[in-house]
Structure formats: structure tokens, C-alpha cells
C-alpha positions in Angstrom: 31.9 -80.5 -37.7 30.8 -77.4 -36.2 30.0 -74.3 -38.4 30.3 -70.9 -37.0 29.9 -68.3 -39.3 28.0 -68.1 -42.8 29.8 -65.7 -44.7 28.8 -63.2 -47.7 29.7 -63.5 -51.6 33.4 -61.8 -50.9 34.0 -61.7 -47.4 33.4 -63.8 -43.9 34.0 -62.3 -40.4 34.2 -65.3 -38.0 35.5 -64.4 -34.7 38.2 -66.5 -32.3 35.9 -66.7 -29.8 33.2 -68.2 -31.5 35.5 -70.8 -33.5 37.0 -71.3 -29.8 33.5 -71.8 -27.7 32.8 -75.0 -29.7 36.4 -76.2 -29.1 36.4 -75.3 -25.7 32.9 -76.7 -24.9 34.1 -80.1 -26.9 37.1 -80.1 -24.4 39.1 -80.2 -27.9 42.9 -80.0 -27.9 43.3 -79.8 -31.5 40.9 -77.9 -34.3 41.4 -78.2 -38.0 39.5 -74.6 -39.4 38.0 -74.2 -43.6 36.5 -71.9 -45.5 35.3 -71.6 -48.8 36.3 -69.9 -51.9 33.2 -69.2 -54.2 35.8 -67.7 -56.9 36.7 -71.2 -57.2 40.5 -69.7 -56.8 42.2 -71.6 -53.5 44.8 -69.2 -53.2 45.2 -67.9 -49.8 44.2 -64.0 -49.4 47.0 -61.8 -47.2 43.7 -61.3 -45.1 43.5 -65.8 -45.1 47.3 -65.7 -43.5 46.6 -62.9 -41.4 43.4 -64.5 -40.1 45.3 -67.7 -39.7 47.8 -66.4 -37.7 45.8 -64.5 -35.4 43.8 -68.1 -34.6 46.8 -70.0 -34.3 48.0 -67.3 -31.4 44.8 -67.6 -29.8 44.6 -71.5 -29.9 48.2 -71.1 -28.2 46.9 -69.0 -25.5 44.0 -71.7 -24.9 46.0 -75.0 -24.7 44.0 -75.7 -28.4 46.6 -76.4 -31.6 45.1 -75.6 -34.6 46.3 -78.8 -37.2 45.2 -76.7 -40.4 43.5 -74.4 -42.3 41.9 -75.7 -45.6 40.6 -73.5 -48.1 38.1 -75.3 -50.6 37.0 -74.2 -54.5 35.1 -76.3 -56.5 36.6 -79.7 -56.2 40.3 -78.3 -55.4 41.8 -77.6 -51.9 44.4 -76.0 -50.3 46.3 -76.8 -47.0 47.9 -73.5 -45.5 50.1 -76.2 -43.1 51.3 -77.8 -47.0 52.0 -74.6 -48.3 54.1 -73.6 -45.4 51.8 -70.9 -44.7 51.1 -71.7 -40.5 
């Protein structure tokens, strides 16, 4: 478990690179990524999908698949790979 960015109330802006250092350094070939939802709402944001996407094409570019994305709320999560969302 690495953590790489501590977000605010309403918004996060993690970056590939850092969420890739860690991986890379790790010599990982797989990474699962999460984020919370303080609204206690799991539904993924258009900006959740977007972000998602743009990680997945990086992790392609690296040789590093990216297994899932899990957004947590309370005690409820949500898999973007079980939604169909990646």
C-alpha cells in the first residue's frame, strides 16, 4: 500500500507519475488504484472515468496494467473494472 496524494474535501489531483514512481521503483507489473468518496456516494465522477482512463494509457505505455480502480464511501465500494467502466 503506497499512498500518494492526500486530497481536499471535493477534489484530489494525483499525478501518473507519482502513482507510477512507486510502481516503477516496486518493479510492479500490475497496480490496483482507490480513492475515497467523503460524500459517502460511490458513483464514479466523469472526471473518475476520465482520470481512469488516462492511468490505464499511461500504465500501457510502462509495461504496468492497472487491475482496478476502487472507489470507497463509508462501508460501500465500487469496482470501475465491475461496472464495466476500464
Amino acid at each position: 500500500l503506497s499512498v500518494v496524494h492526500r486530497g481536499t474535501i471535493n477534489q484530489s489531483i494525483a499525478h501518473p507519475r507519482d502513482i507510477f514512481q512507486r510502481a516503477i521503483l516496486s518493479n510492479a507489473t500490475r497496480i490496483f488504484i482507490a480513492h475515497n468518496h467523503p460524500s459517502g456516494n460511490t458513483e464514479p465522477s466523469e472526471a473518475d472515468i476520465a482520470f481512469t482512463r488516462r492511468i490505464i494509457d499511461c500504465g500501457e505505455m510502462l509495461g504496468i496494467e492497472v487491475m482496478d480502480h476502487i472507489i470507497i464511501a463509508d462501508n460501500e465500494y465500487l469496482s470501475l473494472r465491475e461496472q464495466g467502466l476500464m
